[in-house]
C-alpha positions as CSV (number, residue, x, y, z in Angstrom):
1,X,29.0,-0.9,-4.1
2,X,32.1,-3.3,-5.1
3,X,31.7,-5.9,-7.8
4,X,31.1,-8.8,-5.2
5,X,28.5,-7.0,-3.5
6,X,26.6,-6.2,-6.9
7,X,27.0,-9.7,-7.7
8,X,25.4,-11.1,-4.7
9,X,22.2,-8.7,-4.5
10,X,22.0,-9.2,-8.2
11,X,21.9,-12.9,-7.6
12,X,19.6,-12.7,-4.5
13,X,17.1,-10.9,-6.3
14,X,17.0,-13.0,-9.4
15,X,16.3,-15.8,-6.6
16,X,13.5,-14.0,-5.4
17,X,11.5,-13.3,-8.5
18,X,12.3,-16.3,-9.8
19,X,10.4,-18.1,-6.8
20,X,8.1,-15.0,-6.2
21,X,5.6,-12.9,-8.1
22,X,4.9,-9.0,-8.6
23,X,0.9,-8.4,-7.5
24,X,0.7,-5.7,-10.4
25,X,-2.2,-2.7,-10.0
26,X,-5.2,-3.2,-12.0
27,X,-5.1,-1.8,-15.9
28,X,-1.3,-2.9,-16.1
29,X,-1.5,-2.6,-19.7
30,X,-2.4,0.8,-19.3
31,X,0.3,2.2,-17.4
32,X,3.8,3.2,-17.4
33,X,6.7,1.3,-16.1
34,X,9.6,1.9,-15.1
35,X,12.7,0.0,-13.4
36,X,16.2,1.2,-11.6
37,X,19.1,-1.8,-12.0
38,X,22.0,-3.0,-10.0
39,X,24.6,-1.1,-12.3
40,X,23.8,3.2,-11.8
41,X,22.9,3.1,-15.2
42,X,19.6,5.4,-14.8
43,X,16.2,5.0,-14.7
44,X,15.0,2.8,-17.6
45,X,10.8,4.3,-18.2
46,X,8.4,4.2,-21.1
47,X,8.0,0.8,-20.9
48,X,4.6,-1.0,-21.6
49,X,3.7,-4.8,-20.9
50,X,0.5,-6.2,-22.1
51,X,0.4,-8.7,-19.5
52,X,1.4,-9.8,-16.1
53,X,3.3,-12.8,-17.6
54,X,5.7,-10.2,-19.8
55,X,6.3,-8.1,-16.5
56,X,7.2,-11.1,-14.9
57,X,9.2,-12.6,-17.9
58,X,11.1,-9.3,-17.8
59,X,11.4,-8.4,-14.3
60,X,13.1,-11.8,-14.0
61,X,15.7,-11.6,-17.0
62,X,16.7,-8.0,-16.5
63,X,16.4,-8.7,-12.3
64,X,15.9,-4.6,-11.8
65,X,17.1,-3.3,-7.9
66,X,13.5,-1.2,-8.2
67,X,10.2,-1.8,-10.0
68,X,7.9,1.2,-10.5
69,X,5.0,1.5,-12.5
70,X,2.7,4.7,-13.0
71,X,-0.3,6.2,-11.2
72,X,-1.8,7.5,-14.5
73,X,-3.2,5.7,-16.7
74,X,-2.4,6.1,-20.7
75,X,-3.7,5.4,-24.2
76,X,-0.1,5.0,-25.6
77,X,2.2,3.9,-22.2
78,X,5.3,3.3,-23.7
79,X,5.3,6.1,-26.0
80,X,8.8,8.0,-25.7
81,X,7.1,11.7,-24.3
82,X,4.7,12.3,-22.2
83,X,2.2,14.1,-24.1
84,X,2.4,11.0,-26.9
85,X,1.4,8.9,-24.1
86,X,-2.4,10.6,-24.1
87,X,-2.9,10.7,-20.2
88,X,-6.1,9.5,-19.1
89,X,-6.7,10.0,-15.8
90,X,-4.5,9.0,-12.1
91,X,-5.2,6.8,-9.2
92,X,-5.3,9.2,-6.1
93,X,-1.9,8.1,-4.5
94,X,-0.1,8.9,-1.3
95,X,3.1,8.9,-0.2
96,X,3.8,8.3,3.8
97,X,7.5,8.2,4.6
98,X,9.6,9.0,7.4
99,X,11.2,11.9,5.9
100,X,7.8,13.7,6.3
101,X,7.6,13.2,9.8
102,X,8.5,15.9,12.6
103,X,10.9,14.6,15.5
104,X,10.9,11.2,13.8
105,X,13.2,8.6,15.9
106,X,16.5,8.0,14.1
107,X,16.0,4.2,14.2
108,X,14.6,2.5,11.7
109,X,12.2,0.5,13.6
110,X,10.9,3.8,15.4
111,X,10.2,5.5,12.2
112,X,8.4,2.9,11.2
113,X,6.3,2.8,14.2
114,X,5.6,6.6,13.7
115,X,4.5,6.4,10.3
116,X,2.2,3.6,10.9
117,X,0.0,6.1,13.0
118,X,0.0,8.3,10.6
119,X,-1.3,6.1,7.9
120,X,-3.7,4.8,10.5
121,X,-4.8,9.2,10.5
122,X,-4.5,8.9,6.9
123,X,-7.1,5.8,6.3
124,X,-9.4,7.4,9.2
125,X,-9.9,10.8,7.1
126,X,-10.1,8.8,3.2
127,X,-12.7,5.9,4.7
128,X,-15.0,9.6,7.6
129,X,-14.1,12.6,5.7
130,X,-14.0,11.6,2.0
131,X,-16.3,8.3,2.3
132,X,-14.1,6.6,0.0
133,X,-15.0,2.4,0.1
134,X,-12.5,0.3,1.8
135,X,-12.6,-1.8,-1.8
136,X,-11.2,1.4,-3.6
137,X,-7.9,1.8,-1.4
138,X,-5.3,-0.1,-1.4
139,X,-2.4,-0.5,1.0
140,X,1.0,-1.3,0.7
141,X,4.3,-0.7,2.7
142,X,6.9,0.7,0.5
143,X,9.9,-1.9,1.6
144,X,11.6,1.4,3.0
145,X,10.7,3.8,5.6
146,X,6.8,4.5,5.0
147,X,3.7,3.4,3.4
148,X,1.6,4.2,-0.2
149,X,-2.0,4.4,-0.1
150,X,-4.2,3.9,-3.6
151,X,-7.3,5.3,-3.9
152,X,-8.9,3.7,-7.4
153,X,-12.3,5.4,-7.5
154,X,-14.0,6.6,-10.4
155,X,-14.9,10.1,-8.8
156,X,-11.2,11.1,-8.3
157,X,-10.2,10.3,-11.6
158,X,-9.4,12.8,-13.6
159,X,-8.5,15.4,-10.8
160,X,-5.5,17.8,-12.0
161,X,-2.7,18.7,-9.8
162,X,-5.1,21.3,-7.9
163,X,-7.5,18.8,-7.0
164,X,-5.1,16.8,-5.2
165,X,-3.4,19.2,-3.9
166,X,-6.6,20.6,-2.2
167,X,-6.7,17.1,-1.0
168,X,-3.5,17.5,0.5
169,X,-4.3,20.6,2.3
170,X,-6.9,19.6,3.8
171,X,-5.6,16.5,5.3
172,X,-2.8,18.5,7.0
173,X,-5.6,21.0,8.6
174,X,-3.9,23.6,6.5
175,X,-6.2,26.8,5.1
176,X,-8.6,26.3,7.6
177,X,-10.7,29.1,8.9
178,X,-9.8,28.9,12.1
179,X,-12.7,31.0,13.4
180,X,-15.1,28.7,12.1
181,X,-13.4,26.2,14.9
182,X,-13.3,29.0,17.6
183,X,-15.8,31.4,17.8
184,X,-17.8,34.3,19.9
185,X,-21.4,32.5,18.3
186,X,-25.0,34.4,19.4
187,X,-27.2,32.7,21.7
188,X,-30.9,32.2,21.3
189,X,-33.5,34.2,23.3
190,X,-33.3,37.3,24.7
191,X,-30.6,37.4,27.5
192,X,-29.2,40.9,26.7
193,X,-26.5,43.0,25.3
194,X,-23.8,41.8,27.7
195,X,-24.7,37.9,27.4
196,X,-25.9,38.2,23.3
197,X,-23.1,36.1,22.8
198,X,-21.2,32.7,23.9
199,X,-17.7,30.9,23.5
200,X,-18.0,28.1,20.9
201,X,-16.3,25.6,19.4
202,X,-17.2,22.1,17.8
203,X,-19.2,19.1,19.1
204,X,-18.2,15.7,19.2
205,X,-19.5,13.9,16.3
206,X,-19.6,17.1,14.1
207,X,-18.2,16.4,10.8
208,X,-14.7,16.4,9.3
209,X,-12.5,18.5,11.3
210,X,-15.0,19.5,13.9
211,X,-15.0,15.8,15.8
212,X,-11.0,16.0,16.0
213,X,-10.8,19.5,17.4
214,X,-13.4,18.6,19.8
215,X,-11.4,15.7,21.0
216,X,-8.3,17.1,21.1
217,X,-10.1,20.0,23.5
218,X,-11.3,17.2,25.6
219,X,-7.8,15.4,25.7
220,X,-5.9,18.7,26.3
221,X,-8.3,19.7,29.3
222,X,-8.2,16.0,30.8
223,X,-4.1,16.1,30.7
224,X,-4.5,19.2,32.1
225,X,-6.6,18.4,34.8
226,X,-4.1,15.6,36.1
227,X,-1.5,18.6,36.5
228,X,-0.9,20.7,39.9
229,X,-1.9,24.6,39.1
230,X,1.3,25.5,39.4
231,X,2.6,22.8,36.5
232,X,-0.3,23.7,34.8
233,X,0.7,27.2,34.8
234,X,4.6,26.5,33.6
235,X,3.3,23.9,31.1
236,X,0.6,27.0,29.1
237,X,3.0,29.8,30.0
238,X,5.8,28.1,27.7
239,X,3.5,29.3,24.4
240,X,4.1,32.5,23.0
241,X,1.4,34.9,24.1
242,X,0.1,33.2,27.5
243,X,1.0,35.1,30.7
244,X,1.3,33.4,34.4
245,X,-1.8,35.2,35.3
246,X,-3.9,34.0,31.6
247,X,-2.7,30.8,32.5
248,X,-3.9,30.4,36.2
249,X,-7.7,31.6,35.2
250,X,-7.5,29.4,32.3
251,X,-6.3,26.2,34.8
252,X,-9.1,27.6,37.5
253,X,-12.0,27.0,35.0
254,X,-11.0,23.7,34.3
255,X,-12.3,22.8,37.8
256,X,-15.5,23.7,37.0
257,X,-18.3,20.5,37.5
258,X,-19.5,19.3,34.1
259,X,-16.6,20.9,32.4
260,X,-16.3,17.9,29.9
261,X,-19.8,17.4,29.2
262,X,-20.1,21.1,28.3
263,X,-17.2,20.8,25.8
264,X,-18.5,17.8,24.4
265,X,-21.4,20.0,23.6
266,X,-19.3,22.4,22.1
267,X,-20.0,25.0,24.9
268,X,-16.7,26.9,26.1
269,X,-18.3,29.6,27.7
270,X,-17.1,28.3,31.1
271,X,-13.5,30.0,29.8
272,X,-15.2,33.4,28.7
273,X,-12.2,35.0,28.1
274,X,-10.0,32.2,26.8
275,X,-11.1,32.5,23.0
276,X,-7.0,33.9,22.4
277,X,-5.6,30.8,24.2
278,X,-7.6,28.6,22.5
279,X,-6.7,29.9,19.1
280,X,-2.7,29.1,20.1
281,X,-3.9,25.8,21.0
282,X,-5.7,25.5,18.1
283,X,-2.7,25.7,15.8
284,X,-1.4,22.7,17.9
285,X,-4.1,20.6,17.7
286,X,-4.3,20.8,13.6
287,X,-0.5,19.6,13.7
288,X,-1.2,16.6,15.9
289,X,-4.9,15.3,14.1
290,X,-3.4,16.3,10.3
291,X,-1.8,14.0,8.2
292,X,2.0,15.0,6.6
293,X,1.8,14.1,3.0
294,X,4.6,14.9,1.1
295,X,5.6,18.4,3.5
296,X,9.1,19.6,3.1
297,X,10.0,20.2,6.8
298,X,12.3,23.1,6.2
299,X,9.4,25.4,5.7
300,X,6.9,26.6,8.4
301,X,3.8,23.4,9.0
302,X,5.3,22.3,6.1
303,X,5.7,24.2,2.4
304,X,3.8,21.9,0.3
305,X,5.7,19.5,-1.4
306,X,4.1,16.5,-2.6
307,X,5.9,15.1,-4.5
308,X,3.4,11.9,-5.1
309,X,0.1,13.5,-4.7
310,X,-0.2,16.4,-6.9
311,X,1.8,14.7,-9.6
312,X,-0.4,12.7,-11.7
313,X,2.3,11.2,-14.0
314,X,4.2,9.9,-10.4
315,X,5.8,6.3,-10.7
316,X,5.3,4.1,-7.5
317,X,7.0,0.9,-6.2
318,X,5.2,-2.4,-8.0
319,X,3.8,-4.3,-4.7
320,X,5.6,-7.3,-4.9
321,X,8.6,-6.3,-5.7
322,X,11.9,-5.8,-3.7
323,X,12.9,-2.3,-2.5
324,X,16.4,-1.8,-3.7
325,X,17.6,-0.2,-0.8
326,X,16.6,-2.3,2.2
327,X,15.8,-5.9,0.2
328,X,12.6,-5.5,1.7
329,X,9.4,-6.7,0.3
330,X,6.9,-4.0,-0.9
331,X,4.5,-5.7,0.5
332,X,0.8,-5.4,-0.2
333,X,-1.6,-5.2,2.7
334,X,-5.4,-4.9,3.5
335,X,-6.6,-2.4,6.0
336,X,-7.3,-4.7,8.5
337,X,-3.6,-5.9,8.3
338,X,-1.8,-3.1,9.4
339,X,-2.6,-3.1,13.2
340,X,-0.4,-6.2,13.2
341,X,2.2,-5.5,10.4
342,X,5.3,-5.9,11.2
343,X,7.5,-4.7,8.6
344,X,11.3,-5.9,10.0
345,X,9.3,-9.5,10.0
346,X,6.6,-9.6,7.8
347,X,8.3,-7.7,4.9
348,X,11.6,-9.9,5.4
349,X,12.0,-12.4,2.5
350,X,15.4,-13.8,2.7
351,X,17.1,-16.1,5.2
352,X,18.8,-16.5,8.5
353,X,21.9,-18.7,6.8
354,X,25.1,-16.9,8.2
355,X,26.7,-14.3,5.1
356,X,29.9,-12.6,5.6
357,X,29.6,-8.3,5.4
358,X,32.5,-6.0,5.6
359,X,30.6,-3.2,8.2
360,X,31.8,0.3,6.6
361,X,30.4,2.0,9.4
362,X,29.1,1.9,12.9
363,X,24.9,1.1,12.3
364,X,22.3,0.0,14.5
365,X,19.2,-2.0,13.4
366,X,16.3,-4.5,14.1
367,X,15.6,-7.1,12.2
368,X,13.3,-10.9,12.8
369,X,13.2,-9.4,16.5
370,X,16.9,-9.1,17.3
371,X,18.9,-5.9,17.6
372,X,21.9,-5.3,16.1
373,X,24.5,-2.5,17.1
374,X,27.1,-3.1,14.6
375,X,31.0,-1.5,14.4
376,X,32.9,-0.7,11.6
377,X,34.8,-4.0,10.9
378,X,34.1,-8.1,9.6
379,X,31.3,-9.9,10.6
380,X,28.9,-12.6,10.0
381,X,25.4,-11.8,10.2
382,X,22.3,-13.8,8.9
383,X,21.4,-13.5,5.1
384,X,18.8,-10.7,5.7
385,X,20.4,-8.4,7.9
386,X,23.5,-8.3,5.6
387,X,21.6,-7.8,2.5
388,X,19.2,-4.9,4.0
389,X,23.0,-3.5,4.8
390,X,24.1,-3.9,1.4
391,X,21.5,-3.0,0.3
392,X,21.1,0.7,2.5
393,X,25.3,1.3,1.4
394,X,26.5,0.8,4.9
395,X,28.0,-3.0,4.5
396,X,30.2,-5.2,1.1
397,X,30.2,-8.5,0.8
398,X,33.4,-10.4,2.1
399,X,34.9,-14.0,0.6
400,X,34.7,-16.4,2.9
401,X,38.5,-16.3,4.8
C-alpha cells in the first residue's frame, strides 16, 4: 500500500467514525481490546476502556484499519499477560467464513451467498438442538467473507476449550455413532427367527440429528425417484462400494407404494438388504446437514481447527466497526435480518462519488448491484468500489491527471 493510498483509507475511516458509532458487546469494561492500524505496525492488545465514550474517543484519534475486542471476559483486561488478566469466563463464539467452506464459488458475492446458508444451519442447530434463546445470540456479518455468531448465556460460560470443541463436533456430525442412525433394530411380537429383526433408521421429528437424517433419506429417495433406472444406477454406482447390480435393487425398491410414508416412520425395511448403501450415504448426508466451523479443509471432513470456538481468549471484530480489508461495515444483525441481508448493499457505507484507482491486477466484483470485471490499468470507479479494492490490496490511489 503507497503513501497516497494509506492516506486516503486513513482519512475515509476517520470520516466514518467520526459520523458513526461502534455497537460495543455487553461488559465492555470487562474485556480485552485490541486494534490493527493503517501503518503494519502490529497488533496493538491489552487495552481496557471503561466506557463506550473512551472506545469511541480512541477509536476516533488513533482511526485503527481493525477493531477487535475479546470473547472472554477478565478481572484485570488490560493487564500485560494473560494469566494477570484473571479470565473469567467466554461468550460461546463462532466463526463462519468462506475459507471453511467446501467448493466455495471464487466470487465474492457467491461466497457470501454460501455462507449465509450455513449460518442459517448454524442458528437452526443453537435456537432446536441446544435451545439456546434468540435474546442470547447475537449476529453480525464480519465486513469480510462470513459471519460471527455470539452466544451470551450463563450456562456456557465457563466452558474450557473441550466444551466447545465438543460443541464443534457435533455441529459438523462428526463422532457420531453411525449405527445408532442405521440399524438392524428387533421387532415386537413373535414373527420368528428369520423376521426377529427390521431395517431402521430415524423418524421425522426425532430429536437433534435424527430429524435431519430422516429428511435427507426422504430428499435423497425423492431426487432419486425423478431419475430413469438406468441414471439412477450411474448416479449410486459412482460411490465406492455400490455395484450396477446393488444399485438397480436399491432403485427397484424405491417404487414401492407408501415408500415415503414408511421412511417418514423410520421403517427401511422395504430396502432389506440396503443397510451397507445407506451407511455410504450416511457419510454424505452428515457433510450436507453439518455446519463447518473453523475446519481446515486440507484434512479429511475437516481436521478440527477452530480457531474461534475452542479458544476462549479469541479477539473478534467490534460490530460497528470497519473491516480493514474490504471497508465494509461489521455490521450487526438480528436473526430475523438475515434472510434479506445483503452484505455488498447493506454493509456498504461509503459513496458513489467517482475516485481515481490504479487497478494492479485483473479483479472481478459486485458491489450496490453492479458488476465490475476490472483490468489491470487507470480507472475511475465510485468511492466504495475503489476503497473495498484498496482496501483487499488489488487497487492504489491515483492524483487526479
Amino acid at each position: 500500500m503507497n503513501a497516497l493510498t494509506q492516506n486516503l483509507l486513513v482519512s475515509r475511516f476517520r470520516s466514518y467514525y467520526l459520523e458513526s458509532s461502534l455497537e460495543p458487546p455487553p461488559g465492555l469494561d470487562s474485556r480485552e481490546w485490541g486494534f490493527l492500524f493503517f501503518d503494519d505496525s502490529g497488533m496493538r492488545r491489552h487495552k481496557s476502556f471503561f466506557s463506550r465514550g473512551e472506545l469511541v474517543d480512541y477509536v476516533r484519534a488513533m482511526v485503527p484499519r481493525h477493531v477487535y475486542h475479546s470473547a472472554a471476559y477478565y478481572q484485570r483486561p488490560g493487564a500485560p499477560t494473560m494469566k494477570e488478566k484473571i479470565w473469567k469466563g467466554a461468550d460461546l463464539i463462532f466463526d463462519l467464513d468462506a475459507d471453511h467452506l467446501r467448493n466455495a464459488p471464487r466470487s465474492y458475492g457467491g461466497m457470501l451467498a454460501m455462507v449465509k446458508k450455513e449460518t442459517e444451519k448454524l442458528l437452526t442447530f443453537l435456537l432446536s438442538d441446544f435451545g439456546f434463546s434468540q435474546s442470547r445470540i447475537a449476529m453480525v456479518f464480519s465486513g469480510g467473507r462470513g459471519y460471527h455468531i455470539h452466544v451470551r448465556d450463563q450456562r456456557i460460560l465457563a466452558f474450557g476449550s473441550d466444551e466447545r470443541r465438543e460443541i464443534v463436533d457435533y455441529l459438523a456430525g462428526r463422532g457420531l455413532a453411525m449405527d445408532r442412525f442405521i440399524n438392524m433394530a428387533p421387532m415386537d411380537g413373535e414373527w420368528g427367527k428369520d423376521r426377529a429383526f427390521r431395517l431402521r433408521a430415524p423418524a421425522a421429528g426425532a430429536p437433534g440429528w435424527g430429524d435431519r437424517i430422516n429428511r435427507s433419506i426422504i430428499a435423497f429417495v425423492n431426487d432419486l425417484r425423478q431419475l430413469s433406472e438406468a441414471e439412477a444406477i450411474a448416479l449410486l454406482s459412482k460411490r465406492k462400494g455400490i455395484g450396477p447390480k446393488r444399485a438397480s435393487s436399491f432403485y427397484k425398491s424405491l417404487q414401492e407404494k407408501n415408500v415415503l410414508e414408511e421412511i417418514a416412520r423410520g421403517n427401511l425395511d422395504l430396502f432389506r438388504g440396503s443397510a451397507a448403501i445407506w451407511k455410504l450415504l450416511l457419510v454424505e448426508f452428515l457433510d450436507e446437514e453439518g455446519v463447518n466451523v473453523g475446519f481446515n479443509l486440507d484434512s479429511e471432513r475437516g481436521e478440527t481447527d477452530e480457531p474461534v470456538t475452542a479458544d476462549v481468549r479469541r479477539l473478534i471484530r467490534c460490530p460497528g466497526s470497519l473491516h480493514g480489508g474490504s471497508g465494509l461495515r461489521v455490521t450487526p444483525l438480528t436473526l430475523g435480518d438475515l434472510e434479506d441481508f445483503d452484505p455488498l448493499d447493506d454493509a456498504v457505507v461509503f459513496g458513489d462519488e467517482p475516485l481515481p484507482v490504479q487497478i494492479l491486477k485483473p479483479f472481478c466484483t459486485e458491489m450496490k448491484g453492479q458488476s465490475y470485471n476490472l483490468s489491470e490499468g487507470p480507472a475511475e470507479l465510485p468511492a466504495c468500489v475503489a476503497i473495498f479494492l484498496m482496501a483487499r490490496g488489488v487497487a492504489e490511489a491515483r492524483s487526479r491527471a
